[in-house]
Structure formats: C-alpha cells, structure tokens
N, C-alpha and C positions, 0 to 999 in steps of 0.2 A: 577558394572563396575570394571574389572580388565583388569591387562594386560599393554599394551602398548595403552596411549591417548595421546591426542594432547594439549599442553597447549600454552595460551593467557597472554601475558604477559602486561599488559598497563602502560606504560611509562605517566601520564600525566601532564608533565610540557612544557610549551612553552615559548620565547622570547616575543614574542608576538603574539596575538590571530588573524589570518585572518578573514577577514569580510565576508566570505561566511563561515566557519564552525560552526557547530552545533554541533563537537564531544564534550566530557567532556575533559576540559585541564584545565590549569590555569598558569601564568606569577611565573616562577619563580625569588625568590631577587637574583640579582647579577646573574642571569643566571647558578643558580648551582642548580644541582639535590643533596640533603640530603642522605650522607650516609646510615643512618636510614631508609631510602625508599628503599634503592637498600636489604640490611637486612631482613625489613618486608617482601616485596615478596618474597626472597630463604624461609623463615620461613613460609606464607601462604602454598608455592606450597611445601614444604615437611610434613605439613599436609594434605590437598587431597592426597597426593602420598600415605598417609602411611591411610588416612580414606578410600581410594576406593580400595587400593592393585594395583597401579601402580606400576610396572617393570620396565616400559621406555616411553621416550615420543616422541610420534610418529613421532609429527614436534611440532619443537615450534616459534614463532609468535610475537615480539616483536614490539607495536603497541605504538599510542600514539596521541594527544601529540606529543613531537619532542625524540624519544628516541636518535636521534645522537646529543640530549647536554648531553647524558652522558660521562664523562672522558674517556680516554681509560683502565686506573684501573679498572672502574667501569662496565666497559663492560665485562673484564674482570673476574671478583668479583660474577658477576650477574651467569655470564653461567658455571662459574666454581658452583659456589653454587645451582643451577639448576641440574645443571651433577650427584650431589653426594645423591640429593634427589630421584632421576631414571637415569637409563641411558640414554646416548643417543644412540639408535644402529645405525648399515653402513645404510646410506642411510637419516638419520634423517635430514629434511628440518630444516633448521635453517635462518629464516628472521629476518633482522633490518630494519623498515623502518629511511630513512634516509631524512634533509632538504637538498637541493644544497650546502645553505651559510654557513653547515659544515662538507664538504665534504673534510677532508685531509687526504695526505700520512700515515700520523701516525693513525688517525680514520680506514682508509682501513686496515693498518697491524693489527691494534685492534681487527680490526673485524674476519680475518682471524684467527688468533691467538686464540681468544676465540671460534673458532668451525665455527663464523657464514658463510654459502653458497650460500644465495642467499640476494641480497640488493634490496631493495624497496626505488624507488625515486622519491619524491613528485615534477615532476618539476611543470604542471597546466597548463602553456603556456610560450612562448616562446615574447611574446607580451609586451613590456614594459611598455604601458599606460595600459593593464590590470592589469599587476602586482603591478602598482602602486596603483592601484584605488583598490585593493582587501587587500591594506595592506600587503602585502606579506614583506617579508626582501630579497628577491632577484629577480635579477635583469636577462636579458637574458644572459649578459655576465658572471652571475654567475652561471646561468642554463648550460649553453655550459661549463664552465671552469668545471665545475664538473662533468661531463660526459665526457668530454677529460681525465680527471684524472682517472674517474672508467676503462675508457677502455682502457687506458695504465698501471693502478698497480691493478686493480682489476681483476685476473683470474678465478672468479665463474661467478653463475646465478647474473641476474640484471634483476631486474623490473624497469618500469616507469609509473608513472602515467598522465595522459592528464585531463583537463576537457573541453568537449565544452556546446556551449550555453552560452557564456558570454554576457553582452548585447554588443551589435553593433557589433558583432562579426561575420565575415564573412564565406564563406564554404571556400575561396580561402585563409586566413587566416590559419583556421584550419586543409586545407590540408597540409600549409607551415610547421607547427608545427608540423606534423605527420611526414612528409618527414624530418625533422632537426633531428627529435626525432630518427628515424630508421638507419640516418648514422651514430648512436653509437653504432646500432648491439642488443640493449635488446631483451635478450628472450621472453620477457611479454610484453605488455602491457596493462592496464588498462585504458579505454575511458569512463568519467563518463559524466552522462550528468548533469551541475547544477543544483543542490538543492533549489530551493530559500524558504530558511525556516524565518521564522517568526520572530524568536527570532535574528537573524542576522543582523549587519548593514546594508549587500548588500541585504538583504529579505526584512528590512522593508521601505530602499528606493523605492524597487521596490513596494512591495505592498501597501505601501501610496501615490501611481503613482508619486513621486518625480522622479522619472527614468523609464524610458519610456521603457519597454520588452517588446518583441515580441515571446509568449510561442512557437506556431505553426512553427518561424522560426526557434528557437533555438532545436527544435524535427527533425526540417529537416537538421539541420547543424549536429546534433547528426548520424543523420542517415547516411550522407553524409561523416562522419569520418568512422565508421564503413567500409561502402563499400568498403573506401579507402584502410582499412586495410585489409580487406579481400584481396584484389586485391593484397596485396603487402603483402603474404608472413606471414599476421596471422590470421588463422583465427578463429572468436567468437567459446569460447567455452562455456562463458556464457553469461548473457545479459550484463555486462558494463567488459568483459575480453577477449583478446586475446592475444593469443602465437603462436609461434616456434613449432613443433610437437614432442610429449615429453615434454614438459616444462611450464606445467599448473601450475597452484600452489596449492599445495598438501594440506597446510594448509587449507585455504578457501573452497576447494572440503568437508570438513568434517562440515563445515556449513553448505553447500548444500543439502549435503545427509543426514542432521539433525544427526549427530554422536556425540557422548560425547564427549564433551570437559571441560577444564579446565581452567578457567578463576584467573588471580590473579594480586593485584593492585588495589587502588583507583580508582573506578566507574568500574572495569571489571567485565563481565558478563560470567560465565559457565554454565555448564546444564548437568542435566543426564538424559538419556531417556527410558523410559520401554520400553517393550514390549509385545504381547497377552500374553506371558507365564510367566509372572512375576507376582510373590505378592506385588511388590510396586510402587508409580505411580512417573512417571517422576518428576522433581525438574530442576526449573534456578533460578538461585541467582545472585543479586546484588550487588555489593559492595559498600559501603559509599562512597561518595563523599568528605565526610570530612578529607583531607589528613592527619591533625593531628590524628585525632582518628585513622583511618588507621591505622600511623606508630604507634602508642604507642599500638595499643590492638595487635598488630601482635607480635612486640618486646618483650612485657610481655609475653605472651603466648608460645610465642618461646622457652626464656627462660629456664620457668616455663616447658617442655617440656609438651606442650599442654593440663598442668594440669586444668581438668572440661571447657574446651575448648568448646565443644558442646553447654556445657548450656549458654553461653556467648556467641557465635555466632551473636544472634542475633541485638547487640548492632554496628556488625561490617559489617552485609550484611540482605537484604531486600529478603524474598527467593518467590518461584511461585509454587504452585505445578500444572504439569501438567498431565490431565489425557488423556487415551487415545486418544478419540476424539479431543482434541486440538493440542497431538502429530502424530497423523492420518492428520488432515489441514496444519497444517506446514510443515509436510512429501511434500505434495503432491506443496505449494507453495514454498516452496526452488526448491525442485528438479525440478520443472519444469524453471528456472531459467536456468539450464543447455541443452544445445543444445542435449545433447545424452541422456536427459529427464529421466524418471523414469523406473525402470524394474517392469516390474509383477512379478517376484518371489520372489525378495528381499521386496517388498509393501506382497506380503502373507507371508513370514516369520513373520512379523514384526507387521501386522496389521490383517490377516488372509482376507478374501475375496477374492472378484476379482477384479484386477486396472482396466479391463476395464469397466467392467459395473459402476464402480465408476466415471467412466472418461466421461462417455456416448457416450461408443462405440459399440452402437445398433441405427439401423435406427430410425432416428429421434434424436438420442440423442445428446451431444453438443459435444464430440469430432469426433462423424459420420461428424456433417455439418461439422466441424471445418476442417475436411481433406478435404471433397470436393471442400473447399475453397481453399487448400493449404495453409493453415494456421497450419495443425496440420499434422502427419507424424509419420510412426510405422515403428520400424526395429525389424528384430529378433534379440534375446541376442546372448551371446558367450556361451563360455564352460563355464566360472565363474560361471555366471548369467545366465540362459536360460529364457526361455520367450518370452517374447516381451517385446518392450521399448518402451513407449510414450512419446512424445515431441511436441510442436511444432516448426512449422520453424520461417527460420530467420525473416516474418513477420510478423510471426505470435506473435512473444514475446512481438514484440510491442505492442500486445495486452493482456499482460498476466494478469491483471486484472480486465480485461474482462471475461475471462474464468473462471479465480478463484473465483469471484462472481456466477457465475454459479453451482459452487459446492459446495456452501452454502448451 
C-alpha cells in the first residue's frame, strides 16, 4: 500500500451512552476529551503514513463516539497534525460526525477552519418520546435548532442520519421525520433500519419481551422510508444510504469496494488488502480498547520516534491476517451493498476469474434465477471500468443475505 488512502479516525468518548448503540465509546469525566488522545492518534496515523508510504490521504473520516465534544483547539490541533503527517490534496473529503446538543456557531467556524467539508448529523428522529426512551441528550427542538444553524453558517456538505424501526413507530411518523429532515436541504442521507443488539438496554428490553417489537413492521416501515426518499429527490445508492447526485460519500465507498484504509484511535479498525499478484496476504487490525494504554503506548512511541515500534505493536492492536479467499467473500459482500454492484473487470484484476460464473450467471445458476426475479440486474461498465456490473435491485438487497449464503 502506497500513495494516497483513506484514513478513520475514532473519536470514542461520549456524554452519555444511547441505549440502542453497540459502537465502542465510553462516558468521558467532566465531558472532556484528554489532550493526550488527540496526540496519540496524529502520532499512530504518522506511523502507518510513514510504514505503508502514504503521500496523502484520500478522505479522512472522523467517527465516534461523539467527536463534536471536542474543543474547537482540538479540532483544530487534530487536522492540523493529520495534515503534516500526508497531505491533504484539492478535493480530499473531510467528515466530522457531529451530536445536535453541540452543534455551535464557534464549533461550525472550527470546523471550517480546520479543513473539515462535509458534517455528519446524528439526529435518529425527530420524535420526542423516542428520544426520551433511547436515552438520547436531545431533544426535537434541539434536533431542528441545530439544523437551522447548519444551514444558515454552515456553507459545505451536510449529512444526516435517520433510524426507522423504532418500536411503536409509525410509517406516517417516519415519513414526518423524512419530510422535517429534507427542509434543511442535506446532501445525504443515511436511513438505518434498528439494530436490536443484545448487549443493549433497548436490545435486551426487547428480547426479554419486556417491550413488545414487531420485527416484520419495523422492515416495512424501513422500506416505506426508503421509497419515500427515493420519491423525493435521493436516491439509494447503497442499502441504509442516499443522496443528492454527486454527493455520495467518498469515505464509506472505500469500505464497500474493500480498499485500504487506515484506521487510528482506541477500538479503530484498518485493513490492508492483497491482491492475486501479491507475495503477501491481507492484514485488519484492531485496536485496544483500553484507552489508557492507547494514549501512553502511542505517546512513548511517538516520542521515541517509533523506536522498535513494530516489535511492541502488539501490546497495542489485535491484527487478522486475511487471505485471499476471505478477501475474495468480503469483495463480493460489501460491493454488492452498493446499488451500481460490482464490476467484472476490477473483481479479475484483483481476484482473477470470472464474476459471472462466480455469481451464477448460467442457466440454472443463482444470479440467472435471481434476475428473472428482478431481483438481480446487469449493466455494462464505463470507459474506467469495462465489463459488466452486477447488482441487485432495489428489492432485491433486501435480500442480500440470502444470496450471499448462496455463494458460500
């Protein structure tokens, strides 16, 4: 891996933890992010830059966690110390995901100021007795007041996020929340359908049937957001993403199409990925959880300018080696995620074969039936890419587990 990648930056501190999330965060004291954290990551990410031969980074991706409890210094501090480790060239996506309840004038000029162009905004719903019940820290007139401010002082890209499937949550509900969310104009957005995961307050309400879900409704209320948006102006370009034309998100597309990327921060995950013509096999690594260790092995090591670094890695990340065939399945299960689905020519660079007959695109086989469903759907490539390109359609994704067991 050289050149210009994409790196992940994770932010994981919170106010407080929502009772539907499952990402890795934790409550920071006094609601302050530690110097010393903003430090480690510039000093992680200008090791990768300088162990893989990074030049510049493609987009970079600041996740979390709530990364807008950091100060505006520190926002500042972060991207500037990012900058010097690669560049950033014209064009380089730069996201912050951001909470509503800290969403200010001075945070928006911050953000500008350090480079950042496009904002990611967790609003979820717009619904007050869900926002209460999920634990959130805001509220709808903080969700609105913060979106009135983005789009009177913030002049870049703006994402938003939606989730449907809340329990008791209606289609006429979550159209209202679609239709609020759009008369702020975002480029993006993001319609997830909930998670109900296990380790979660609102997971293990539901699955200890203390709280009564109805999975089957909340897939058709899921479905029933979609159309909406399609209808009005974005349409899916993957299964839980839509946008404006032009204004996908660049970042994320490099997950999809399984690209190398660059992960740094407490619990962030990067990956580097072979290829047929390569003598060595793919690598994802993990990063500790233990935010203490974190900041102090990154800090020493920093330092120490990455003195016997390598040999001590492993104290500080958990790594995977993956070989072909695992990065051949994962090829083919992201990118079909994506509505413009996978090309044949880039799947033979990369894996050698042929995507169709992999796909089973021979009478009898699972992507033949799967089209005469209209479920599945082939277009020729471009001049980039030539080919063909395999996908399925928009109903068909709802089934996309379906197929991908197939290809097992």
């Amino acid at each position: 891996m050289s050149g210009s990648v994409s790196l992940y930056i994770h932010i994981p501190f919170c106010k407080k933890k929502c009772g539907y999330c499952d990402f890795f965060s934790v409550e920071c004291a006094l609601n302050k992010i530690p110097d010393e954290y903003i430090r480690a990551v510039i000093f992680e990410a200008e090791f990768y830059a300088k162990k893989y031969g990074v030049d510049s980074w493609r987009t970079v991706y600041i996740g979390g966690g709530t990364p807008s409890l950091m100060t505006s210094s520190q926002i500042l501090s972060l991207l500037k110390g990012i900058s010097r480790t690669a560049l950033f060239p014209a064009g380089c996506e730069i996201t912050v995901e951001m909470n509503p309840d800290d969403v200010s004038p001075d945070l928006l000029f911050a953000a500008e100021d350090a480079g950042v162009n496009r904002l990611s905004v967790g609003i979820q719903t717009f619904d007050d007795e869900i926002l209460k019940g999920l634990g959130r820290r805001c509220t709808k007139d903080i969700n609105l007041a913060a979106l009135n401010l983005i789009q009177k002082k913030w002049k870049r890209r703006f994402s938003a996020d939606l989730i449907a499937g809340f329990p008791q949550e209606s289609k006429k509900q979550l159209k209202q929340n679609i239709s609020t969310l759009m008369s702020f104009c975002p480029d993006h957005i993001s319609l997830y359908a909930l998670s109900v995961e296990k380790k979660t307050p609102l997971g293990k309400e539901i699955l200890s049937g203390r709280m009564p879900y109805d999975y089957g409704a909340a897939d058709s209320c899921w479905i029933c957001g979609r159309n909406f948006l399609e209808k009005n102006g974005y349409p899916q370009y993957e299964v839980s993403n839509f946008s404006k034309p032009e204004f996908e998100s660049a970042h994320n597309k490099v997950y999809w199409r399984l690209e190398n990327y660059v992960g740094v921060g407490a619990g962030a995950s990067g990956a580097v990925y072979s290829c047929r013509n390569s003598s060595e096999e793919g690598v994802r690594w993990t990063n500790t959880a233990d935010i203490g260790r974190y900041i102090s092995f990154w800090n020493e090591v920093g330092v120490s300018n990455f003195f016997h670094c390598e040999n001590l890695l492993k104290s500080a990340r958990n790594t995977e080696i993956l070989d072909l065939k695992t990065q051949e399945f994962e090829f083919l299960m992201m990118g079909l995620r994506l509505r413009a689905g996978i090309n044949s020519s880039v799947y033979k660079k990369r894996f050698g074969g042929d995507l169709g007959i992999r796909l089973g695109d021979f009478d009898g086989g699972c992507f033949y039936r799967w089209e005469k469903k209209k479920l599945a759907l082939r277009r020729t490539g471009d001049n980039l890419n030539p080919g063909i390109n395999y996908a399925l359609s928009s109903k068909g994704l709802l089934f996309l587990n379906s197929f991908l067991e197939s290809l097992l």
